[in-house]
C-alpha positions as CSV (number, residue, x, y, z in Angstrom):
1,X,-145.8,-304.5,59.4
2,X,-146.6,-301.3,57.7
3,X,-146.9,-302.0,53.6
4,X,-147.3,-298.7,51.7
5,X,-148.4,-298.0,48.1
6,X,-144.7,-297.0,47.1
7,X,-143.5,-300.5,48.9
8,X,-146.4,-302.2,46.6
9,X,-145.1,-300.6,43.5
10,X,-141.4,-301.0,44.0
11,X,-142.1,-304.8,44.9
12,X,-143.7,-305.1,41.7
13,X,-141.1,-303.1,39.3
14,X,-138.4,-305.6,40.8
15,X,-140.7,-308.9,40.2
16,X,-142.3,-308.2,37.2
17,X,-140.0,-306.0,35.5
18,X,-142.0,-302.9,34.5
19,X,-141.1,-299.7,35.1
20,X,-141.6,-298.1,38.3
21,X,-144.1,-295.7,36.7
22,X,-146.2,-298.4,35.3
23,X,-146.4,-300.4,38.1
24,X,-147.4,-297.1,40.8
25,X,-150.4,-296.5,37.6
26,X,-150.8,-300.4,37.9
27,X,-151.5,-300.2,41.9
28,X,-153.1,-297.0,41.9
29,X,-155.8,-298.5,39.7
30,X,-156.1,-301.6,41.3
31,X,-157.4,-299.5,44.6
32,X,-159.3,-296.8,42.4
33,X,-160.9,-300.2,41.1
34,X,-161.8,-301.3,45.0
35,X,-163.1,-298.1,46.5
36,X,-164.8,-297.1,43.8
37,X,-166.9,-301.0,43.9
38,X,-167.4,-300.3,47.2
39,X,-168.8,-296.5,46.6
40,X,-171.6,-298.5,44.8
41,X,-172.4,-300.6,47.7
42,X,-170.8,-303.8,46.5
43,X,-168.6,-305.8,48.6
44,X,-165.1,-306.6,47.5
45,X,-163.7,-310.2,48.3
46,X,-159.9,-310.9,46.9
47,X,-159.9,-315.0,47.5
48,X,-157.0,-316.0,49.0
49,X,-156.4,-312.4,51.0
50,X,-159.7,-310.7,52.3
51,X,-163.0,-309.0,52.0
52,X,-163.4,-305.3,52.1
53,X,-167.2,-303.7,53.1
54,X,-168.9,-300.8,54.3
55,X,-170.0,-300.8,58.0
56,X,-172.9,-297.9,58.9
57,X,-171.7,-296.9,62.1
58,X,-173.8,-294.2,64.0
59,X,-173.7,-291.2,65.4
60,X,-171.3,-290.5,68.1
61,X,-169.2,-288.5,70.6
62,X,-165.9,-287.7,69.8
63,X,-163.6,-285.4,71.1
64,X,-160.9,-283.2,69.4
65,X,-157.6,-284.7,70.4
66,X,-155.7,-281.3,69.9
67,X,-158.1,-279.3,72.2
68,X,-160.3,-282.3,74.3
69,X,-163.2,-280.3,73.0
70,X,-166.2,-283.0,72.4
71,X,-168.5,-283.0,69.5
72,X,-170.5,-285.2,67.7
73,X,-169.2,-287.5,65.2
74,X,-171.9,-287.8,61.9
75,X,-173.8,-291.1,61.3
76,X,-171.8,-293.0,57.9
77,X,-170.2,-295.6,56.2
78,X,-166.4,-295.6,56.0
């Protein structure tokens, strides 16, 4: 199952009882608040639901699915 940020907010407009626009701003800054923890190289652990980290993965083949033209895929963390 597929949960987007609109499903997020509209969940929480009809629980909580905000409005629709403060609850998007309310979930929009909750993942702001994650990947930007992560951009400093901290790890992110939400007890009760999961981690989230930064794997270094190398450098690798690829190959362009519209064309099947290889290249190289740059060394980073995602």
């Amino acid at each position: 199952m597929t949960i987007t940020k609109q499903d997020l907010t509209l969940h929480l407009s009809d629980t909580v009882g905000l409005t629709v626009k403060e609850c998007a701003a309310l979930v929009d800054t909750f993942f702001d608040t994650i990947r930007s923890t992560l951009a400093t190289g901290e790890d992110v652990k939400l007890s009760g639901f999961g981690s989230f980290t930064l794997r270094e993965k190398r450098a690798r083949s690829g190959r362009n699915p519209k064309n099947g033209e290889p290249f190289e895929i740059t060394a980073g963390g995602w």
